[in-house]
N, C-alpha and C positions, 0 to 999 in steps of 0.2 A: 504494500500500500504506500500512494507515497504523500509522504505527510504533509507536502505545499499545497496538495489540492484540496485535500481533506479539509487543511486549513482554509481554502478559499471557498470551499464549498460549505462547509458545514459551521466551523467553528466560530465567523464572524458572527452565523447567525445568534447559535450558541451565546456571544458577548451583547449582545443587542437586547434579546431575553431578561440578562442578568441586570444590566443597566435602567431596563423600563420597571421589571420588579421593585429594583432598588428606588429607583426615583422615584415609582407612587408611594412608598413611605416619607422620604424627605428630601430634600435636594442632595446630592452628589456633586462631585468633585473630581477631576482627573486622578490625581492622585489616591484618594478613598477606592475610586474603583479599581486601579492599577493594584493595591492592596487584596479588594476584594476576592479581585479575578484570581490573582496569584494563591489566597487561598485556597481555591478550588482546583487547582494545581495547573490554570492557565498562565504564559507568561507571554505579558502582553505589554508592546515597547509602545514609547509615548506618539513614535510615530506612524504607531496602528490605531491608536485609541482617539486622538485627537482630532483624524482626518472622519471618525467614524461618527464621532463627537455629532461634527459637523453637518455629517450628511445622516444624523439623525434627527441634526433642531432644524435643517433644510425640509425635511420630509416634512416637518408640524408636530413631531411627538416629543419634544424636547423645548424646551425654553432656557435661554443662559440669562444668566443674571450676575452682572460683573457689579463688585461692589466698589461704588462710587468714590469711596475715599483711598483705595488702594491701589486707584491709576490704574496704566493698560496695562501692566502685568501683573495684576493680582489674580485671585482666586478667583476663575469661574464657576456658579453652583449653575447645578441643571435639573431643572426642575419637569417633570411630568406635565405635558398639557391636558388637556380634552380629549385631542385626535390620539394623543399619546395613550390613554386611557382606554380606551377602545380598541385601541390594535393588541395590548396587553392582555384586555378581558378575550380578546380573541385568537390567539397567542396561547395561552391558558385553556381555553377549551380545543385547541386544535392540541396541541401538547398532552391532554388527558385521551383524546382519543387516540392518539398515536400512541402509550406509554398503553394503554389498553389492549391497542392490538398489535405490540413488539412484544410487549415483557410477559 
């Protein structure tokens, strides 16, 4: 098997998952989920996370929220939207019927 495709096939998804679970509890942080992932025994570089960041608040299910007093390089949080919400709830229920009929 070879593990670059796996990784492009499956395991972005796999981080996308983890990231919309996390953020509908409370905002996130590159760094928290960089943490996160890695205790799940993913290892995931800042410039896989970042660009994914991105073309997750681009999609609508993500929202950044730079805090105003700590200039353009502080901490980005990212918070859960709406659309965000709904792709999750739905995410969740494809993920139980699949986890249904694998295991």
């Amino acid at each position: 098997m070879e593990d670059n495709l796996v990784f492009r096939e499956v395991t972005l998804a796999f981080w996308k998952v983890h990231i919309l679970h996390h953020a509908a509890k409370e905002p996130v942080y590159g760094q928290w989920i960089i943490n996160e992932l890695r205790r799940h025994g993913y290892d995931i570089k800042t410039g896989t996370l970042y660009p994914l960041l991105r073309r997750m608040e681009k999609n609508g299910w993500l929202a950044a929220e730079r805090d105003p007093d700590r200039g353009p390089r502080g901490r980005v949080n990212y918070r859960l939207t709406k659309a965000g919400r709904e792709v999750l709830a739905y995410l969740r229920k494809k993920t139980r019927e699949l986890y249904n009929e694998v295991i």
